[in-house]
C-alpha positions, 0 to 999 in steps of 0.5 A: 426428169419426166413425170407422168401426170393423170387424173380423175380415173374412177376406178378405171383407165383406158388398156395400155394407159401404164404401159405409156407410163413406162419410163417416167421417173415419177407417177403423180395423181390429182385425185379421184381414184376411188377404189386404191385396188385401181392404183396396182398396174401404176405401183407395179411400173416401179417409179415413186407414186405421188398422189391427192385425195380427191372428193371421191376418195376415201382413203385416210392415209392419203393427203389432200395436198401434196408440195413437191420440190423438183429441180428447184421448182415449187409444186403444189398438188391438189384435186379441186383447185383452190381460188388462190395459189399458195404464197409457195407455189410455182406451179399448181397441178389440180384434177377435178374439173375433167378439163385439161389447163396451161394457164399463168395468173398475175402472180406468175403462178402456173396452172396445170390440169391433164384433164381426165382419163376416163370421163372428159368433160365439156368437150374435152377428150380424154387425156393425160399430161407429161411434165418434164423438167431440166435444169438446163431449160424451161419446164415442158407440158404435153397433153396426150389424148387418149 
């Protein structure tokens, strides 16, 4: 399974973004949407759209976590991360910080942020991540510069 991961777009992503995204089995933002109308092109490439509010979102329907079981692995989305992983969670994917992160704390828990797709932060460049997960092997995290 390959799953396209972004965040933090506000209102924009760079031309040709979804078209990189074709072909992922799933789409998951980390919130900072802001306007939904930014969501279209990311709807229309067909895979399931999972996504978080972030602090600068304001759509009512959109939850502000979001726990997802993929291959039998626990993921646990969120825009700003939290000071603890939750007792559930193999994994937390979180936006907010603009920075891209692969890190593992002393619970064994992974942490995951692609970074920001339009306006890196603290020397990042802008980015995005692929996640894909197989049964048969470990979990791979790719961060793609755009």
């Amino acid at each position: 399974m390959r799953i396209a991961v972004i965040s933090d777009t506000h209102d924009r992503y760079p031309a040709g973004l979804p078209e990189r995204l074709r072909g992922a089995d799933e789409i998951w933002h980390l919130g900072d949407v802001c306007a939904p109308e930014t969501l279209v092109e990311f709807l229309q490439l067909g895979p399931p759209l999972r996504l978080v509010m972030g602090n600068c979102d304001a759509e009512p329907g959109w939850p502000l976590t979001l726990d997802l079981r993929r291959e039998g692995l626990r993921f646990h989305l969120v825009h700003i991360p939290p000071a603890r992983a939750p007792k559930h969670a193999d994994f937390v994917l979180h936006g907010h910080t603009h920075v891209p992160r692969d890190e593992t704390d002393a619970a064994g828990v992974r942490w995951l942020n692609p970074g920001c797709i339009t306006r890196p932060n603290r020397g990042a460049p802008a980015s995005y991540a692929w996640l894909t997960i197989n049964r048969a092997g470990p979990l791979v995290w790719e961060i793609v510069r755009v």
